[in-house]
C-alpha positions as CSV (number, residue, x, y, z in Angstrom):
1,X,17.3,-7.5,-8.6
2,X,15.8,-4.1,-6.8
3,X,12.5,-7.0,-5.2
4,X,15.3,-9.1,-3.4
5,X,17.7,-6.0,-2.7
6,X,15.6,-3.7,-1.2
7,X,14.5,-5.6,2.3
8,X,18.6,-5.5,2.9
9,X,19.3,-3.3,5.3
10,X,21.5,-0.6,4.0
11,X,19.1,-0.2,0.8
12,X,16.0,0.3,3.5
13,X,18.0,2.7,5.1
14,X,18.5,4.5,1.6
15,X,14.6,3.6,0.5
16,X,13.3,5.6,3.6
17,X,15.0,8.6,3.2
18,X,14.2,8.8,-1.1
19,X,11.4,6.5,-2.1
20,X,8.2,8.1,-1.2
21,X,9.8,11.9,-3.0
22,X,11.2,10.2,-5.5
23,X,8.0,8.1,-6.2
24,X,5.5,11.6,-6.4
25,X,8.5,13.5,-8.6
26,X,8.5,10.7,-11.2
27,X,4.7,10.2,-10.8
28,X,4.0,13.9,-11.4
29,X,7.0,14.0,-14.3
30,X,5.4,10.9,-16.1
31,X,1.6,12.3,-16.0
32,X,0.6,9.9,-13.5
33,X,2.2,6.6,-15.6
34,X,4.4,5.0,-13.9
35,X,6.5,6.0,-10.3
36,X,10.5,5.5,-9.8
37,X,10.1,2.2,-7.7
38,X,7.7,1.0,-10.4
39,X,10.2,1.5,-13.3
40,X,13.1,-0.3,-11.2
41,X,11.3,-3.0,-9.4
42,X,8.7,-3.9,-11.9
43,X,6.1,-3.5,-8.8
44,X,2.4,-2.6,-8.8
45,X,3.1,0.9,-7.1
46,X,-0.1,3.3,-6.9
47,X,-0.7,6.4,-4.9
48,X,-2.8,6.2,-1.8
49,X,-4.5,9.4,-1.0
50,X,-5.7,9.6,2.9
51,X,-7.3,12.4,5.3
52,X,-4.4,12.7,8.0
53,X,-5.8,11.2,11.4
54,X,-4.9,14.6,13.2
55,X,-4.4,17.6,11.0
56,X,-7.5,16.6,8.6
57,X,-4.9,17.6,5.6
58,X,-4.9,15.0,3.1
59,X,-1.6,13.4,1.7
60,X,-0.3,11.1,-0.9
61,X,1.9,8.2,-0.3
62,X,3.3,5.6,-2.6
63,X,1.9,2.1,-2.0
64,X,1.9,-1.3,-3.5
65,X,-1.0,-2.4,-4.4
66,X,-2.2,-6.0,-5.4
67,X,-5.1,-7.1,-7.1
68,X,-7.6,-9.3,-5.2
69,X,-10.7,-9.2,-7.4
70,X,-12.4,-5.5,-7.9
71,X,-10.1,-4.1,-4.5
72,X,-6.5,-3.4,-4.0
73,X,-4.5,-5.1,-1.0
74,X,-2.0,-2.9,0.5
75,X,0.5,-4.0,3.7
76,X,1.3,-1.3,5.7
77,X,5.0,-3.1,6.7
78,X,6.9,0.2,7.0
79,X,10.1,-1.5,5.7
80,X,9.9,-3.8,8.7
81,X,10.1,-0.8,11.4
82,X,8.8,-0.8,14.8
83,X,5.9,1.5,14.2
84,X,3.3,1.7,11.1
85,X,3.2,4.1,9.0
86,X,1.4,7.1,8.6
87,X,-1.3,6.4,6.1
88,X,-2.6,3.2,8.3
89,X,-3.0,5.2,10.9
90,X,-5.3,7.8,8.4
91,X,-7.4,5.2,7.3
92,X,-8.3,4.0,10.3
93,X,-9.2,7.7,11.2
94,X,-10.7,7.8,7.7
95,X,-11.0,4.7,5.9
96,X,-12.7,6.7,2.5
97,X,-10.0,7.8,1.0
98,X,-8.7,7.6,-2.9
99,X,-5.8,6.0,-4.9
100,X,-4.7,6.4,-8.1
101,X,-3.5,3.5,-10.3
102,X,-1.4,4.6,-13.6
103,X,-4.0,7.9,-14.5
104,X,-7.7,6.4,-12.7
105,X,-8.9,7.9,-9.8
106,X,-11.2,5.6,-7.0
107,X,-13.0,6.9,-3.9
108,X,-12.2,3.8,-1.9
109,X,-12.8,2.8,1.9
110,X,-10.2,0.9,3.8
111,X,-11.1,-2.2,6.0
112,X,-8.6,-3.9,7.9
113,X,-8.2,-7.7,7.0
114,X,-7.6,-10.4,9.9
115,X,-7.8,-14.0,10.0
116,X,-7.4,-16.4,6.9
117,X,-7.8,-13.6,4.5
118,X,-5.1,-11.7,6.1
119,X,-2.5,-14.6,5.8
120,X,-4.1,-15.6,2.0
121,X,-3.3,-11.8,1.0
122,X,0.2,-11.9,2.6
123,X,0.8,-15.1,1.0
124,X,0.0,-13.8,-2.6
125,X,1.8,-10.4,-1.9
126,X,4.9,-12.6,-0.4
127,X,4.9,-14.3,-3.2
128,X,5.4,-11.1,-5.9
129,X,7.6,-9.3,-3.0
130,X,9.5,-11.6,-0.5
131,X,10.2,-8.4,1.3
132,X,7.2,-8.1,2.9
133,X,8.8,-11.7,5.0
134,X,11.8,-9.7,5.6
135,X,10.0,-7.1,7.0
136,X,7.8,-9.4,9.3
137,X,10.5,-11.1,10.8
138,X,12.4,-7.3,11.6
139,X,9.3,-6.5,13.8
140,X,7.8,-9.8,14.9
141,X,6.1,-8.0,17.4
142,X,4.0,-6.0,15.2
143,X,2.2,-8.0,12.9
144,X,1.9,-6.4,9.0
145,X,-1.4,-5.1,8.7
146,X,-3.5,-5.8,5.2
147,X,-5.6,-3.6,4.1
148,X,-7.9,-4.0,1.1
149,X,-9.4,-1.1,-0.4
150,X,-12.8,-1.5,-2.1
151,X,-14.9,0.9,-4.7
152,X,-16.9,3.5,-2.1
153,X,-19.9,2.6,-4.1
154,X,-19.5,-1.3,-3.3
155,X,-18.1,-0.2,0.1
156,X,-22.0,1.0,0.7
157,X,-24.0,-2.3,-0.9
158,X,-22.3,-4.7,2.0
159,X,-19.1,-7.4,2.5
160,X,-21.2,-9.4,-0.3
161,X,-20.3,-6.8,-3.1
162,X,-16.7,-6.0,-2.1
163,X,-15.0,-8.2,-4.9
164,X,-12.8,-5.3,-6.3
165,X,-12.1,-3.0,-9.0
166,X,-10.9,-4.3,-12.6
């Protein structure tokens, strides 16, 4: 119920203003098991680490996260908001970064998907979380961006080794 109530409006509203705290208290509370939206919604939620673009601090924010291969996919839809959030913009400033799935730990670099892989990853995150439609059609003027996150050491051996972590 929580994947097809959350793109409403009103719960968006309410999911802006609690999701990301409540995500880290839960996170922290359960030793790194599981995060609130991941206990409600059933979701693959893990915890992006970035380099902030301008301040150089690093921060944490609550992301799902889909499996394509040895990488993660994450969309940076912002609840279907005009702008994109703030941890796109780091790793474009920074694209090595970390995240954190259950208790592992992965130096990662972001690259920014276009094309046919771009619609092929939206199309299999649609398909676990129809919000992420809901959210393109609220901005249709800012297309999602997808962003697959692959090991750092892969990251360094060339697009041919990129097929993601297990």
């Amino acid at each position: 119920m929580i994947r097809w109530t959350t793109p409403t409006r009103p719960l968006t509203w309410l999911y802006l203003r609690i999701q990301s705290r409540s995500d880290r208290l839960v996170h922290r509370l359960t030793g790194g098991r599981t995060t609130a939206s991941g206990l409600l919604s059933g979701l693959p939620v893990v915890m992006l680490t970035t380099t902030g673009a301008r301040t150089g601090q690093t921060r944490t924010h609550p992301v799902l996260g889909f499996s394509d291969g040895r990488a993660l996919v994450v969309l940076a839809s912002n609840y279907g908001r005009a702008r994109h959030p703030a941890w796109y913009h780091n790793v474009k400033a920074h694209p090595r970064c970390s995240v954190t799935v259950g208790r592992a730990s992965h130096v990662v670099e972001a690259h920014e998907v276009t094309g046919q892989q771009r619609d092929r990853c939206i199309e299999e995150a649609a398909a676990r979380y129809p919000g992420f439609l809901v959210y393109q059609a609220r901005s249709p003027d800012r297309p999602i961006p997808v962003i697959r996150l692959v090991p750092a050491t892969e990251a360094l051996d060339g697009p041919e080794a990129t097929s993601g972590p297990r």
